[in-house]
N, C-alpha and C positions, 0 to 999 in steps of 0.2 A: 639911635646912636648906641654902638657898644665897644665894648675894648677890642670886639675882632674887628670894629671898619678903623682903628686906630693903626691897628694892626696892618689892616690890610693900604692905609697910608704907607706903608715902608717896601711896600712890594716885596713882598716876601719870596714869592717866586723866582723875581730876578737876583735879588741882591744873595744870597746864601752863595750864586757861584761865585762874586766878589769876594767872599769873604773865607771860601774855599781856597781861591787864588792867592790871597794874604798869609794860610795857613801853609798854605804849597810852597811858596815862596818863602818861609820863613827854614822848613825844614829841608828843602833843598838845599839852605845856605847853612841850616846848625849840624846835621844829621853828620856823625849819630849823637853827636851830645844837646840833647834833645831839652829844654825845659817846659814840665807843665803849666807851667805859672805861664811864663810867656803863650803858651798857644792859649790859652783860657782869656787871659787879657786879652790879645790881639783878637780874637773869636767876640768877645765884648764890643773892642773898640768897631771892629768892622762894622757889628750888626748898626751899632747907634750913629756911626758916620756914615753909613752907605743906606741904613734908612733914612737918615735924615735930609740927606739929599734928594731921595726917594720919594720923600713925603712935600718937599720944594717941589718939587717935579709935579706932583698934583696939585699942589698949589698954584701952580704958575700957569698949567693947563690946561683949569677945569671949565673953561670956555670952549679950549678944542675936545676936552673931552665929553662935553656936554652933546657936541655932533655928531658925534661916531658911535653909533651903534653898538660896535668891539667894546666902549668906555664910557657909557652913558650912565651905567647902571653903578660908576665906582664911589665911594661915597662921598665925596664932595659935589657932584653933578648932580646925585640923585636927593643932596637935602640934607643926607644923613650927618651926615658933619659940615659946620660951617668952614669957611674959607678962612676966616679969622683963628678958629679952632688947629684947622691943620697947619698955620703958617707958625706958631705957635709949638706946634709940636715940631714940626720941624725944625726947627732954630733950636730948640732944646735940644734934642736927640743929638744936632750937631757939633752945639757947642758943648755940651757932655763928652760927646765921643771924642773931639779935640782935647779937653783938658786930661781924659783921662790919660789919651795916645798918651801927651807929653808926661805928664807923672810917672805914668807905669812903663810906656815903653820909651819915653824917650825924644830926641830932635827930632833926627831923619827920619824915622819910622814917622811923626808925628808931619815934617814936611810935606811927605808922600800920601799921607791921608789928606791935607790939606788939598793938595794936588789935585788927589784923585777927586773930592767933592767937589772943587772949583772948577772942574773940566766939566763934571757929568751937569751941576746946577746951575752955572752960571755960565759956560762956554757952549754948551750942549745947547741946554734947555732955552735961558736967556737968548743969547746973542744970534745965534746960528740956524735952531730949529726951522725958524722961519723964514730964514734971509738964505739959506743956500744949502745944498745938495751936502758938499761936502763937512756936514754936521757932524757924521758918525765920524765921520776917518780922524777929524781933530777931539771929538767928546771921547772919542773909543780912547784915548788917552788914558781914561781912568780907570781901565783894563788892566794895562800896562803898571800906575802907581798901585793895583789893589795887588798887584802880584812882588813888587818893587819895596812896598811897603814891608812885608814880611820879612823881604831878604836883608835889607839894612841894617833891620833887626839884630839879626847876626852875624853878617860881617858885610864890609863896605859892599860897592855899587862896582860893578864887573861887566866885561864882554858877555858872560855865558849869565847873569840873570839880566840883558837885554833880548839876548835870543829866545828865553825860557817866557818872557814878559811877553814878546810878540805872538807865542803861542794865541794867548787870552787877547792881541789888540787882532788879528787877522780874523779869531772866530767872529768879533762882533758885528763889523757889517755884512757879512753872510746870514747870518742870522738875523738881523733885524729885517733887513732887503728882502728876505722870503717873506718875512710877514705884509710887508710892505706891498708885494706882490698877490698874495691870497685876500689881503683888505682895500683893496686899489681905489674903488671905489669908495670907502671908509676917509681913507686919506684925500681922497680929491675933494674931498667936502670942507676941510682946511687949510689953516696956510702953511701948514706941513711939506716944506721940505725935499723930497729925498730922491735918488739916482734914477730909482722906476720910474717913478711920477714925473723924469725930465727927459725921458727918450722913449724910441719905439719897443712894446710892450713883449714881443718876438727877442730883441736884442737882450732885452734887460733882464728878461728868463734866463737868455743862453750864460751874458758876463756873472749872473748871481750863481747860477749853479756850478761854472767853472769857480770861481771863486771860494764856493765850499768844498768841492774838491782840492784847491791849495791847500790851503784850512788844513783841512785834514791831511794832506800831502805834508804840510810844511809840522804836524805836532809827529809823525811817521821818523821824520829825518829826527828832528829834534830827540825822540826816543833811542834812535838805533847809535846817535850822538852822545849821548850825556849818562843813558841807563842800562843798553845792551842787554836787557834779560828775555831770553828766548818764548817761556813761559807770557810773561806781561810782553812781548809782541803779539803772539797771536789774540791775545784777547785786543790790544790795542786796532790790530790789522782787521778783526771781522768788525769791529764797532765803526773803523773807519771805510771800511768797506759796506756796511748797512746803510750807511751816512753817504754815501757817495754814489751808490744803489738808486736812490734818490735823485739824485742831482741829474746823474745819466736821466733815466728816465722821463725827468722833467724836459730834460734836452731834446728826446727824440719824439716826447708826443705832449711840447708844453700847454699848459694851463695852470691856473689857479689854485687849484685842489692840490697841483702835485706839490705846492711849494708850503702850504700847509704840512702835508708828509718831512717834506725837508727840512720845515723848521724844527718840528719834533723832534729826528732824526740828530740835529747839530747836536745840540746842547751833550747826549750822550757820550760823545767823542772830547771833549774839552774835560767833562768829569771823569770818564775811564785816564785819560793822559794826566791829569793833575794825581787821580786815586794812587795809578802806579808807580807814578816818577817819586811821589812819597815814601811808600811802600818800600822803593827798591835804593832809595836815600839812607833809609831806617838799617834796612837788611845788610848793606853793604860790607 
């Protein structure tokens, strides 16, 4: 047991785009009158609410993740932390990140945290995981509050950060769905859930990789809508073009492997569209 498998309870890999989305989301709605305090906070609050969620999530799991291969080695399955330990931290981490939302940022900011954990740990994870396919489409919810979060921050709740929010809810089941796809066998060994694992293995290629194509289709409009900078399209256009690159290809000679590539591939296009729509918020 060490501070990095504590650590590695909060998923670190996944949550930082959450909490990117929360920062994006805040200066989309302040820019250009910008405050550091606020992004420093909200940059806090995320890491400790959307780990702490994170760290539920292994707690809740470490049975299915004791089966899978991809998850066996994480540390609650593997010993390294008890299950008692990590539930524990979890529940801190969240109830921290909550009181601080409310002090430093506030209600709504603080609702939409609430939100976004209540979708990912107890909607996602609890209720759904196991009982039906359409898990991601209602958990990916907390997509949507991690970007919704920020914006309330600085001023009310609008058309245009519902469209800017769908960005972050349309990437997430492309993305999981490829992994879901390249670990098939992984999952079938659970009572996991998901779109692949309920149809034929041919269809569920073709509908995922179109669906990353939307994805990326649909952050392209949003860009050429809300930020118009010629400059940050083309970096946007080859990232989503690399990302899409993929998808095709999965299409025309699918398997396994290629949806490994895809998965890669997504997450780049969700951080180039968050990086510049800031940037070009700032500059304006």
């Amino acid at each position: 047991m060490t501070v990095k498998d504590y650590i590695l309870l909060m998923k670190p890999r996944v949550i930082w785009l959450l909490v990117l989305a929360a920062i994006a989301g805040y200066i989309f709605a302040a820019a250009p009158r910008l405050s550091i305090t606020y992004i420093v906070e909200l940059t806090i609050v995320g890491l400790l609410s959307t780990g702490g969620s994170a760290a539920f999530n292994m707690y809740y799991e470490r049975d299915i993740d004791a089966r899978m291969s991809r998850t066996m080695s994480r540390p609650i399955p593997s010993g390294r932390i008890s299950p008692n330990n990590a539930l524990i931290e979890a529940l801190a981490l969240s109830i921290i990140g909550f009181a601080l939302s409310y002090i430093w940022l506030g209600l709504w900011p603080t609702v939409f945290v609430v939100l976004g954990w209540i979708f990912y740990a107890i909607v996602y994870t609890v209720l759904l995981k196991c009982r039906s396919w359409s898990n991601i489409l209602i958990g990916g919810l907390a997509g949507n509050a991690a970007l919704l979060t920020g914006w309330v921050l600085a001023r009310p709740l609008d058309l245009e950060a519902l469209l800017l929010s769908m960005a972050v809810y349309l990437w997430i089941p492309a993305h999981i769905w490829s992994l879901v796809i390249r670990e098939k066998d992984d999952y079938a060994r659970t009572c996991i859930k998901m779109l692949p694992l309920e149809m034929r293995e041919d269809r569920a290629m073709s509908l995922v990789a179109l669906l990353n194509i939307a994805s990326n289709i649909y952050m392209l409009i949003l860009y050429l809508y809300f930020f118009r900078n010629i400059i940050g399209l083309v970096i946007l256009l080859a990232t989503a073009a690399w990302s899409s690159y993929y998808s095709i290809k999965a299409m025309i000679r699918p398997n396994r492997d290629a949806f490994w590539s895809m998965f890669k591939a997504s997450s780049p296009v969700l951080t180039v569209f968050l990086i510049l729509g800031m940037a070009l918020s700032i500059i304006k």
